[in-house]
PDB file of N, CA, C, O and CB in Angstrom:
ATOM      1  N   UNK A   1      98.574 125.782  65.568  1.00  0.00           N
ATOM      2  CA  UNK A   1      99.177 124.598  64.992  1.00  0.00           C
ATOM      3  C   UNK A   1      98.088 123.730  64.373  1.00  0.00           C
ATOM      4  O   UNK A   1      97.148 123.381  65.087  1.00  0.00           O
ATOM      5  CB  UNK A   1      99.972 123.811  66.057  1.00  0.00           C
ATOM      6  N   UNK A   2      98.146 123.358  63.096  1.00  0.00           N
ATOM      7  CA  UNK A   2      97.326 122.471  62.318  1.00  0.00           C
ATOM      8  C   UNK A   2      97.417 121.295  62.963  1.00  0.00           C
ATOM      9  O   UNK A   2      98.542 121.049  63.397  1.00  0.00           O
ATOM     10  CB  UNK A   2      97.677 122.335  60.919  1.00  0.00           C
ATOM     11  N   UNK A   3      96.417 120.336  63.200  1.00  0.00           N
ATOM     12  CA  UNK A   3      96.204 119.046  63.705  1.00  0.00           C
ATOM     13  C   UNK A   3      96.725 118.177  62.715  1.00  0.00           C
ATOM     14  O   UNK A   3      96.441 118.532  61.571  1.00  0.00           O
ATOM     15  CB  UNK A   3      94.802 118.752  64.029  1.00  0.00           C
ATOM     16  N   UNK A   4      97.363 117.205  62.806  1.00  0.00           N
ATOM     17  CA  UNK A   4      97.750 116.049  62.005  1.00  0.00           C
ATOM     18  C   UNK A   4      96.437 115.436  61.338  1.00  0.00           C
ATOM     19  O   UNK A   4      95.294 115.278  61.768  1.00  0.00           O
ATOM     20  CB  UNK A   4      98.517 114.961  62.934  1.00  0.00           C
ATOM     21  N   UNK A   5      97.020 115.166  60.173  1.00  0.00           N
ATOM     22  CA  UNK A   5      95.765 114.245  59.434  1.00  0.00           C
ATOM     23  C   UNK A   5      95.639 112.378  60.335  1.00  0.00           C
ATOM     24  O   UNK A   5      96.362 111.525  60.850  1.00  0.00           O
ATOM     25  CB  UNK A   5      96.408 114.017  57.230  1.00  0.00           C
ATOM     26  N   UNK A   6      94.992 112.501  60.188  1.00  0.00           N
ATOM     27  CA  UNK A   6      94.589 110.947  60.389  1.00  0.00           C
ATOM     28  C   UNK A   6      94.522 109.561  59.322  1.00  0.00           C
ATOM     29  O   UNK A   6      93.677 109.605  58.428  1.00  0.00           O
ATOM     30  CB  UNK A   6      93.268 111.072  60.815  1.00  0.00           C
ATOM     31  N   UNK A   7      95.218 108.613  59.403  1.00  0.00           N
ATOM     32  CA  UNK A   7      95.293 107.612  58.046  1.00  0.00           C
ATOM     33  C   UNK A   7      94.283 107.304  57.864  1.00  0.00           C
ATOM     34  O   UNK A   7      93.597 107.159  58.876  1.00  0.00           O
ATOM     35  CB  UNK A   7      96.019 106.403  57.977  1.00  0.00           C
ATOM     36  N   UNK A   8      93.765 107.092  56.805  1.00  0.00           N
ATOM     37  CA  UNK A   8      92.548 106.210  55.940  1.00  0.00           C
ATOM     38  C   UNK A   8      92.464 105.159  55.096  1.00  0.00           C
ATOM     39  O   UNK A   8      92.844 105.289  53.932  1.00  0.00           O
ATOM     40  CB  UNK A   8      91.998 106.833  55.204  1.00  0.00           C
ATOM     41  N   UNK A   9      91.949 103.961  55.568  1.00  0.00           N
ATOM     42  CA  UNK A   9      92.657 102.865  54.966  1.00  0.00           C
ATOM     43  C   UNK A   9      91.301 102.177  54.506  1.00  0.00           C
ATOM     44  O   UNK A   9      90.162 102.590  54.729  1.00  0.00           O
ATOM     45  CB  UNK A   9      93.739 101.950  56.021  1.00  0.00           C
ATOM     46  N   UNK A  10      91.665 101.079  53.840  1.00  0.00           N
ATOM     47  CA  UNK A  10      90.893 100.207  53.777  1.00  0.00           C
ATOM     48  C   UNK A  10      90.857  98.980  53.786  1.00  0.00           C
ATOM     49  O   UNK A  10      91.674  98.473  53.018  1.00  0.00           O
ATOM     50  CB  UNK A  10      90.524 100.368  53.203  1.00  0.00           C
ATOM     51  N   UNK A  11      90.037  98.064  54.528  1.00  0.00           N
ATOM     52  CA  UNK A  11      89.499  96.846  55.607  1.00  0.00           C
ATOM     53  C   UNK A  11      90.568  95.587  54.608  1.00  0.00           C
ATOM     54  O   UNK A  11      89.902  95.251  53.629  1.00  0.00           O
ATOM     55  CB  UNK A  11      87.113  96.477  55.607  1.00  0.00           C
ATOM     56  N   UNK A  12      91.353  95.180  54.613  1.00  0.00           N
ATOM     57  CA  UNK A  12      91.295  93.844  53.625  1.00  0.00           C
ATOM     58  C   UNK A  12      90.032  93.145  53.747  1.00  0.00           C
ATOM     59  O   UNK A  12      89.510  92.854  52.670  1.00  0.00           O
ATOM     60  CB  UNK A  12      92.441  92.732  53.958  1.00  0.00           C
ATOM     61  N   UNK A  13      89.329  92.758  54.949  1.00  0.00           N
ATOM     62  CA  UNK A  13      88.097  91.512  55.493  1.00  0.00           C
ATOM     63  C   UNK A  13      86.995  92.334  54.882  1.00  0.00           C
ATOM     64  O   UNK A  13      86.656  91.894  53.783  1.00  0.00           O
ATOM     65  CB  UNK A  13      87.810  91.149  57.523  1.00  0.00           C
ATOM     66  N   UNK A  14      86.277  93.504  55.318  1.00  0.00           N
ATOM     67  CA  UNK A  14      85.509  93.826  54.714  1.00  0.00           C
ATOM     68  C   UNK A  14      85.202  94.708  53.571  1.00  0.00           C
ATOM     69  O   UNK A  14      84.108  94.718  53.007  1.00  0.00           O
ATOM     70  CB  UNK A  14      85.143  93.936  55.325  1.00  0.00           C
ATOM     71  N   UNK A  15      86.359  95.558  53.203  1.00  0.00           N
ATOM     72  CA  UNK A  15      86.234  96.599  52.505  1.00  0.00           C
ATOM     73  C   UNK A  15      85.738  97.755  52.938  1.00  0.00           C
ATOM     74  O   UNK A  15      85.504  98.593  52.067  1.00  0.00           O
ATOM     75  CB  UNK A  15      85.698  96.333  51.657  1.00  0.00           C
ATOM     76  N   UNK A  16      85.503  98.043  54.093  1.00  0.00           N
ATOM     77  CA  UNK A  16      84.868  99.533  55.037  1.00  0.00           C
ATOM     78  C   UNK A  16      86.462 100.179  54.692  1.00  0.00           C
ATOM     79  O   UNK A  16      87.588  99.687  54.634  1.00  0.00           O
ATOM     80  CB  UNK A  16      84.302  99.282  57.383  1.00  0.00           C
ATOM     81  N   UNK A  17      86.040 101.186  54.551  1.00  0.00           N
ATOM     82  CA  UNK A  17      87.147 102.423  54.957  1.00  0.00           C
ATOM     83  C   UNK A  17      86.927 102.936  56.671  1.00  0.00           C
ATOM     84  O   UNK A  17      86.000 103.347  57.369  1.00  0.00           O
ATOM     85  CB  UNK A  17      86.780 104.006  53.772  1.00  0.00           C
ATOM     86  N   UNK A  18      88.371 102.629  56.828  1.00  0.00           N
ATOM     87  CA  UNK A  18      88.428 102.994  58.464  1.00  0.00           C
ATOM     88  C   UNK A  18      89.962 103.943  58.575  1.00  0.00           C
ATOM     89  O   UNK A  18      91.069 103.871  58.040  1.00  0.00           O
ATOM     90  CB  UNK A  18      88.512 101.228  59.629  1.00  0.00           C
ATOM     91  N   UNK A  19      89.128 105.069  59.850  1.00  0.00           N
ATOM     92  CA  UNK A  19      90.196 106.046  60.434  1.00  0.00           C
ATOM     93  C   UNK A  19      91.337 105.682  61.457  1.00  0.00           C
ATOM     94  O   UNK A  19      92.257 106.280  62.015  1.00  0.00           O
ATOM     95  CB  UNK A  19      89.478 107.046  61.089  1.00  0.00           C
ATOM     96  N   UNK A  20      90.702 104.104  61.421  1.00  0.00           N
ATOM     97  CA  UNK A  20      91.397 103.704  62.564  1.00  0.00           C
ATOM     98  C   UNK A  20      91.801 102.220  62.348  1.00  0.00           C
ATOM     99  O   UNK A  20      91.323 101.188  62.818  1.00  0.00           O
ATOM    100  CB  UNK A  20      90.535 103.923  63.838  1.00  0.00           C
ATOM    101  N   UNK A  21      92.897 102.449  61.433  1.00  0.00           N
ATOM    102  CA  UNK A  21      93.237 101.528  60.386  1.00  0.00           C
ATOM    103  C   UNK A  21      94.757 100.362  61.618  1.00  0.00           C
ATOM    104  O   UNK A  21      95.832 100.896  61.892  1.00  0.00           O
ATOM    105  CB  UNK A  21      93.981 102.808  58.539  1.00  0.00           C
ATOM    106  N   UNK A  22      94.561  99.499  61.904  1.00  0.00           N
ATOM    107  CA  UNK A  22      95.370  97.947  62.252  1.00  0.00           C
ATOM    108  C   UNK A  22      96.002  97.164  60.928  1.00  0.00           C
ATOM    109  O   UNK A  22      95.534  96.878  59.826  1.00  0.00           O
ATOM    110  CB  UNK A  22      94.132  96.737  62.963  1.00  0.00           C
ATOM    111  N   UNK A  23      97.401  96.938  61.624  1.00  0.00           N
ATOM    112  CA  UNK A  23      98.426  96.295  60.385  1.00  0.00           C
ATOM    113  C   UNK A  23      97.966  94.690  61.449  1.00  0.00           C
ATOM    114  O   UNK A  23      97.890  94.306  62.616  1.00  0.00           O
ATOM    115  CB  UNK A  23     100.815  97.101  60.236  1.00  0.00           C
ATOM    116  N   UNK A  24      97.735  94.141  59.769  1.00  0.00           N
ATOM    117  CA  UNK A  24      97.309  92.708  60.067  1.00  0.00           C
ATOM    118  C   UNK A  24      98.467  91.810  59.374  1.00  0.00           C
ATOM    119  O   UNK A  24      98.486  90.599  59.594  1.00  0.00           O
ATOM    120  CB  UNK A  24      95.708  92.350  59.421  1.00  0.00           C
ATOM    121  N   UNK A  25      99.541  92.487  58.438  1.00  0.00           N
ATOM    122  CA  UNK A  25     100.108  91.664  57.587  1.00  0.00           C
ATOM    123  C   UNK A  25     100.901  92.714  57.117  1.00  0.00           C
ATOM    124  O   UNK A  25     100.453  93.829  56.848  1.00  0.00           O
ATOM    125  CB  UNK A  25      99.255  90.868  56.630  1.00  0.00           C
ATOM    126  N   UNK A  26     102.383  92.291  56.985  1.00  0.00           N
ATOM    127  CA  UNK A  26     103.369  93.187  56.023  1.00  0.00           C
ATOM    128  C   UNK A  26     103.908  92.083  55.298  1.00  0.00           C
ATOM    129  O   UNK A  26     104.213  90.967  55.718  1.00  0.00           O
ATOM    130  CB  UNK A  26     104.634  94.179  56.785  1.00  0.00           C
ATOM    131  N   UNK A  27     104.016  92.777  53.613  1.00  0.00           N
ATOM    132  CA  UNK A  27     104.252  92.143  52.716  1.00  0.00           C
ATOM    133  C   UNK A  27     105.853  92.570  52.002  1.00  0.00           C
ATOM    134  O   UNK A  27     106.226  93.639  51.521  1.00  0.00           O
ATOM    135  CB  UNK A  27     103.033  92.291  51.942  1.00  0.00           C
ATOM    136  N   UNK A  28     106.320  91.727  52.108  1.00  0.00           N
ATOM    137  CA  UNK A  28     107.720  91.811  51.677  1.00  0.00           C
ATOM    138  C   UNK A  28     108.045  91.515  50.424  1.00  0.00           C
ATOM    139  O   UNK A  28     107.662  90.506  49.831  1.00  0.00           O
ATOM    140  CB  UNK A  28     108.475  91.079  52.368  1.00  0.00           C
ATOM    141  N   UNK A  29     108.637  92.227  50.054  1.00  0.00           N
ATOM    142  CA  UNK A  29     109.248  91.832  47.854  1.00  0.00           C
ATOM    143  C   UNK A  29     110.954  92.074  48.060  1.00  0.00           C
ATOM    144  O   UNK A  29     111.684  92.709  48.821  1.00  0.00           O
ATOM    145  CB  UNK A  29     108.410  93.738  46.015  1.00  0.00           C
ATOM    146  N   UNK A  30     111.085  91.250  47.008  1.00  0.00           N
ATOM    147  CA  UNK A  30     113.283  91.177  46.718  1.00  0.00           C
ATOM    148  C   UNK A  30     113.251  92.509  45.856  1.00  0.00           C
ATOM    149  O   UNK A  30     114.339  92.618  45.292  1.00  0.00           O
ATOM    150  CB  UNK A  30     114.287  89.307  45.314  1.00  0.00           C
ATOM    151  N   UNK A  31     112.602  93.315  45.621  1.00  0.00           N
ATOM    152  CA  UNK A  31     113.078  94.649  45.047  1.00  0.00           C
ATOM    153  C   UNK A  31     111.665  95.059  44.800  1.00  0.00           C
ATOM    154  O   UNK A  31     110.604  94.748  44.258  1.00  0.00           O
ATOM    155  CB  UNK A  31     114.167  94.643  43.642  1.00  0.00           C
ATOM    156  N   UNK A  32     112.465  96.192  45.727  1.00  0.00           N
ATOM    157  CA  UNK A  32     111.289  97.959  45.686  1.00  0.00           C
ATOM    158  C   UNK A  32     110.724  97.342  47.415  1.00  0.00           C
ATOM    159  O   UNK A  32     111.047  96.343  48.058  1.00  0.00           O
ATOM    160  CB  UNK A  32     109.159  98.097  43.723  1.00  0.00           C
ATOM    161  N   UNK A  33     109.869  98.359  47.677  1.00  0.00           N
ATOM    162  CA  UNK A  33     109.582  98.331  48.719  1.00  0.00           C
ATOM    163  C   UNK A  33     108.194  97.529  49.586  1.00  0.00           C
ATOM    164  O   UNK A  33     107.095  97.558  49.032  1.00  0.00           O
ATOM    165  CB  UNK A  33     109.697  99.447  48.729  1.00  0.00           C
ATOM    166  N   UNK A  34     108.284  97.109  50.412  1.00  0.00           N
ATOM    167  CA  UNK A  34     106.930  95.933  50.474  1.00  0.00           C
ATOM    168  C   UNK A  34     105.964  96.984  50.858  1.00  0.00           C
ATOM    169  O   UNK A  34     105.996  98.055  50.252  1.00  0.00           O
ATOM    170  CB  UNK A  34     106.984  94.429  51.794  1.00  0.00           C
ATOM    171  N   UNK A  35     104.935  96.742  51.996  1.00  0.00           N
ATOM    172  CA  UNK A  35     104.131  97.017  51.971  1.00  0.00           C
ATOM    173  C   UNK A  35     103.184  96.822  52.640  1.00  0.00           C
ATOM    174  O   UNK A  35     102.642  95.776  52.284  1.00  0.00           O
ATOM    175  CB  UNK A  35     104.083  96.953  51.353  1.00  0.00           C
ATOM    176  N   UNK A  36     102.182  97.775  54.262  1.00  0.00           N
ATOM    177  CA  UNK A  36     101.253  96.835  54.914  1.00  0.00           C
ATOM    178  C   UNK A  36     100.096  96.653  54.575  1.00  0.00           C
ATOM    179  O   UNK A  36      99.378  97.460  53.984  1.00  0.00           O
ATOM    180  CB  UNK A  36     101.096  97.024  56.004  1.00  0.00           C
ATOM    181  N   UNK A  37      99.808  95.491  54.951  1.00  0.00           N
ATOM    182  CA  UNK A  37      97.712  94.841  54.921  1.00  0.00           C
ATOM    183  C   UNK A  37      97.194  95.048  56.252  1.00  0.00           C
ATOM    184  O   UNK A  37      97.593  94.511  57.286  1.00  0.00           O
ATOM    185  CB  UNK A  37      97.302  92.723  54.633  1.00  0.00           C
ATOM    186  N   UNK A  38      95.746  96.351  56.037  1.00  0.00           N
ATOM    187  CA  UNK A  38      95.596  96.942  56.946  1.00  0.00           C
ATOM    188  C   UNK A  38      94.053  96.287  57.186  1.00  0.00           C
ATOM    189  O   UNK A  38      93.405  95.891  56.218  1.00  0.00           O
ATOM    190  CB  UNK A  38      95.916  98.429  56.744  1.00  0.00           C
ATOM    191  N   UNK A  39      93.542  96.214  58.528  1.00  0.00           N
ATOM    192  CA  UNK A  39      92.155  95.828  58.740  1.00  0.00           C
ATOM    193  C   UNK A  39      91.517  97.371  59.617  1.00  0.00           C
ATOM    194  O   UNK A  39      92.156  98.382  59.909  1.00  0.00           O
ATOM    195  CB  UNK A  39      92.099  94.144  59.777  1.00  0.00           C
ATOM    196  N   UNK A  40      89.871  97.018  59.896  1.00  0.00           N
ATOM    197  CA  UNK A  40      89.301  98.028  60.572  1.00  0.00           C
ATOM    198  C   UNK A  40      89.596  97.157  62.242  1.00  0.00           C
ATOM    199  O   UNK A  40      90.003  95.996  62.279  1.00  0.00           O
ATOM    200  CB  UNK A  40      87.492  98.400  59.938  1.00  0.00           C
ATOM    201  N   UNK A  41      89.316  97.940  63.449  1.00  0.00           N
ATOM    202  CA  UNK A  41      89.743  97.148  64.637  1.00  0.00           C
ATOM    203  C   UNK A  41      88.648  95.958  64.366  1.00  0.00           C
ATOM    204  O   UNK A  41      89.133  94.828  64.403  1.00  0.00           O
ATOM    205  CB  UNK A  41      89.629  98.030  66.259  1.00  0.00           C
ATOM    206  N   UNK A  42      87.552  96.026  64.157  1.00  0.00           N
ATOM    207  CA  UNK A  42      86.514  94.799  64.222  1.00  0.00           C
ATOM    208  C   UNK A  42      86.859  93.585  63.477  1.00  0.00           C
ATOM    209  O   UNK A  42      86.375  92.468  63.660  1.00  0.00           O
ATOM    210  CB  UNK A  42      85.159  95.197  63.680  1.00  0.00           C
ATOM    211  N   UNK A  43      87.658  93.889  62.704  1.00  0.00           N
ATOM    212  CA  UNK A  43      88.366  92.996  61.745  1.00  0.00           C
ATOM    213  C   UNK A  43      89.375  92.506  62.403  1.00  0.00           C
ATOM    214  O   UNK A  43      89.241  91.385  62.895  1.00  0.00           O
ATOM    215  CB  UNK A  43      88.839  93.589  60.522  1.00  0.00           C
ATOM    216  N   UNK A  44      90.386  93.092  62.537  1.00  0.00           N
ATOM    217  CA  UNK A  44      91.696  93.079  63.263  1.00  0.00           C
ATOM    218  C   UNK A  44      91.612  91.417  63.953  1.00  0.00           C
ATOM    219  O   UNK A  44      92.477  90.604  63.626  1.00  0.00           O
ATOM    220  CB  UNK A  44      91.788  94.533  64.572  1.00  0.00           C
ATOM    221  N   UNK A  45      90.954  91.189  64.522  1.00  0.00           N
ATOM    222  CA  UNK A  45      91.288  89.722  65.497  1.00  0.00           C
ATOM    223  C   UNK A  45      90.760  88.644  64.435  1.00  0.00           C
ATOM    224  O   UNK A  45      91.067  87.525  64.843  1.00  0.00           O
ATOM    225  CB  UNK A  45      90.243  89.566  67.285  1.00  0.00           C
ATOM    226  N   UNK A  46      90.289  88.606  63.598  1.00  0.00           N
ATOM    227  CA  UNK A  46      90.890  87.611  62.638  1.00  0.00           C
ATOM    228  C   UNK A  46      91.733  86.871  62.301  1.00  0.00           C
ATOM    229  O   UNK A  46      91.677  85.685  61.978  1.00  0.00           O
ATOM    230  CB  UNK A  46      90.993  87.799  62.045  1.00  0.00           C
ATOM    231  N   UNK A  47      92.964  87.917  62.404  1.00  0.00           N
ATOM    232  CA  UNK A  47      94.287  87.750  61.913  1.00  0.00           C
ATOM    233  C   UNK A  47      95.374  87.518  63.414  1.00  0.00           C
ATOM    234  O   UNK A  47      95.307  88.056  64.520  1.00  0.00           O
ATOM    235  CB  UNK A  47      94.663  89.249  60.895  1.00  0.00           C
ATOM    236  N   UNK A  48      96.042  86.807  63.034  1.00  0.00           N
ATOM    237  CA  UNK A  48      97.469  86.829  64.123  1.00  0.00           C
ATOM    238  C   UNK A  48      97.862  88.023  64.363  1.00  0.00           C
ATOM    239  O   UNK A  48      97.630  89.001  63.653  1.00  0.00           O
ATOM    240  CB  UNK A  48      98.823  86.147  63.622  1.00  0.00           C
ATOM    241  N   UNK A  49      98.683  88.000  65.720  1.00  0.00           N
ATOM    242  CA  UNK A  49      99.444  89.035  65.526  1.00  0.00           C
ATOM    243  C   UNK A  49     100.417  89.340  64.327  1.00  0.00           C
ATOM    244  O   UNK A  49     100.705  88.367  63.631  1.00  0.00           O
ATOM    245  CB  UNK A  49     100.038  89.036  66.515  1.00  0.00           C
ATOM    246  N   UNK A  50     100.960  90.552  63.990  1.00  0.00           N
ATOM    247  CA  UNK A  50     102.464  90.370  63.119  1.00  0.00           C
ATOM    248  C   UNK A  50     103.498  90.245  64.281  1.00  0.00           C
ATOM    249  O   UNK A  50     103.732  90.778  65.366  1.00  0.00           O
ATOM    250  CB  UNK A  50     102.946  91.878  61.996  1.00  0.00           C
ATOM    251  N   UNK A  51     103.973  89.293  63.509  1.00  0.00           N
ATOM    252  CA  UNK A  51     105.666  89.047  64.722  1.00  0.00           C
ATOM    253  C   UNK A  51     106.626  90.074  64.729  1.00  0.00           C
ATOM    254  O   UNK A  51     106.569  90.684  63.661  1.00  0.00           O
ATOM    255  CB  UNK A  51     106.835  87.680  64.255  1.00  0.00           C
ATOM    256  N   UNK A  52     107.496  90.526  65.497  1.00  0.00           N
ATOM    257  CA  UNK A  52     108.085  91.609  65.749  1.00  0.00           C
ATOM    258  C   UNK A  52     109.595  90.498  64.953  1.00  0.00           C
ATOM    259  O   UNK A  52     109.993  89.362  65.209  1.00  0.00           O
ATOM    260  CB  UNK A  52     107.942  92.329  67.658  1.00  0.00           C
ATOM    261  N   UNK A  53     110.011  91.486  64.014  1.00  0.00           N
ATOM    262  CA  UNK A  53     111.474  90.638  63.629  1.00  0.00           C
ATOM    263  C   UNK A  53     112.620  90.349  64.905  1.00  0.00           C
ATOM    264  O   UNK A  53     113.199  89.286  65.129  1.00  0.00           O
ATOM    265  CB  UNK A  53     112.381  91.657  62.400  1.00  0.00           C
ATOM    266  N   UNK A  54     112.719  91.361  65.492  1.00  0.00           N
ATOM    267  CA  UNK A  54     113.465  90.750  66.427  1.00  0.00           C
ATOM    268  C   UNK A  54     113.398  89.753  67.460  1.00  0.00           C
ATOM    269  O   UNK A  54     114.216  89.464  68.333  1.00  0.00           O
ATOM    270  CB  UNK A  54     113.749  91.427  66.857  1.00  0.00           C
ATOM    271  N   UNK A  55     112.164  89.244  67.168  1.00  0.00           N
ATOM    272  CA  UNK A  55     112.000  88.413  68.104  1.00  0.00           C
ATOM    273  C   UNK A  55     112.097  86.762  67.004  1.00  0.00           C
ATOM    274  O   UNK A  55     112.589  85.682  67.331  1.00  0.00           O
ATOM    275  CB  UNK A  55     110.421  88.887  69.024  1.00  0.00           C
ATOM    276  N   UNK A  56     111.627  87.037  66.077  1.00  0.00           N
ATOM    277  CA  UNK A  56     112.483  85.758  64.443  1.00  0.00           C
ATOM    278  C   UNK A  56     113.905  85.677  64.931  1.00  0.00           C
ATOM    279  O   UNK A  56     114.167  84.525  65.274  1.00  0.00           O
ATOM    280  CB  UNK A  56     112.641  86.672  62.233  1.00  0.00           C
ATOM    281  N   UNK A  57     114.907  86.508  65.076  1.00  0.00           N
ATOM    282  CA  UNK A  57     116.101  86.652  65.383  1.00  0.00           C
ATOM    283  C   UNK A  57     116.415  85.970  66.640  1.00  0.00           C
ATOM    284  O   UNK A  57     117.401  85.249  66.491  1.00  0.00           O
ATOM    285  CB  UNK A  57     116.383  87.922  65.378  1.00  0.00           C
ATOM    286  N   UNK A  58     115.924  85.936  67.846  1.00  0.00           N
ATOM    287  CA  UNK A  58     116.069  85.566  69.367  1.00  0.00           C
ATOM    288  C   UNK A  58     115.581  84.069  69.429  1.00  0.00           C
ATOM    289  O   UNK A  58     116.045  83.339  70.305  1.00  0.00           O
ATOM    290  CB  UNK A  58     115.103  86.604  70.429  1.00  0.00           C
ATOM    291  N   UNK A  59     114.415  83.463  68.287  1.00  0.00           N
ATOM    292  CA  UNK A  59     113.628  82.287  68.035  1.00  0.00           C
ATOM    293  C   UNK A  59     115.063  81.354  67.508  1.00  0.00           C
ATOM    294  O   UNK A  59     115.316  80.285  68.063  1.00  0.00           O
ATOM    295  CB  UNK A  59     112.183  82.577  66.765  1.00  0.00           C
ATOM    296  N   UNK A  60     115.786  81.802  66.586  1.00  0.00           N
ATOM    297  CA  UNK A  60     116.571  81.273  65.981  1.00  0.00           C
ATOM    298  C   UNK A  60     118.148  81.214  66.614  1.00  0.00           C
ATOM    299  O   UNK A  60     118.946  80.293  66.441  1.00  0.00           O
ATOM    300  CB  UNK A  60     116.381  81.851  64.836  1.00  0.00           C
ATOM    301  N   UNK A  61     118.380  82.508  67.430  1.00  0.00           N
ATOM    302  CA  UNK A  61     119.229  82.043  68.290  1.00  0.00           C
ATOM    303  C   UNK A  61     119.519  80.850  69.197  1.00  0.00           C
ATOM    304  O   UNK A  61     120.571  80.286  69.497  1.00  0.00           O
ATOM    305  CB  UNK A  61     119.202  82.728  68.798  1.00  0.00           C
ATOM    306  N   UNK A  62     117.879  80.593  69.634  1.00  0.00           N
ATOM    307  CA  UNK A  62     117.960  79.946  70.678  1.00  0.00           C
ATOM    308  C   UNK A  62     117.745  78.316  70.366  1.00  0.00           C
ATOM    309  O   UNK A  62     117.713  77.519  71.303  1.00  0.00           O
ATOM    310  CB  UNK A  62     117.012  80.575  71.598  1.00  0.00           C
ATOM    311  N   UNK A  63     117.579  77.812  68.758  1.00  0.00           N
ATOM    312  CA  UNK A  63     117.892  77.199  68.429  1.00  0.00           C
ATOM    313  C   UNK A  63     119.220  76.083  68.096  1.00  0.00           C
ATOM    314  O   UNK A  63     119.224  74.906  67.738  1.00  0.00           O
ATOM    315  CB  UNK A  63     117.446  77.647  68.150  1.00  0.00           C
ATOM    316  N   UNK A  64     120.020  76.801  68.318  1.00  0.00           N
ATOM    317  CA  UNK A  64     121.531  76.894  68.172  1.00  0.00           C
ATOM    318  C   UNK A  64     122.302  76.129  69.484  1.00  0.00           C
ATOM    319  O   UNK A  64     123.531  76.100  69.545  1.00  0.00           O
ATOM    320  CB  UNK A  64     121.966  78.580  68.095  1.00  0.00           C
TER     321      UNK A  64
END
């Protein structure tokens, strides 16, 4: 059995290409498909977490 490839991305913060690519940011558009902003892990804590949508959903419930 062939091994899976591994993703290859590159840093938004620094520009390194990393194998071990972290979603720092998903980008959303009103038509066609969005899209994630990926960091290297050293990068990675820069940024917030991304919020899990269902939990936007449970925030706003509980508003109510």
């Amino acid at each position: 059995m062939t091994e899976a490839r591994r993703p290859v991305r590159m840093c938004v913060r620094c520009g390194v290409i990393t194998r071990d690519p972290v979603v720092v940011s998903e980008v959303h558009q009103s038509s066609g498909p969005g899209f994630n902003v990926y960091a290297c892990p050293e990068c990675a804590s820069y940024y917030p977490p991304v919020p899990d949508v269902l939990d936007l959903f449970n925030d706003r419930d509980r508003r109510r």
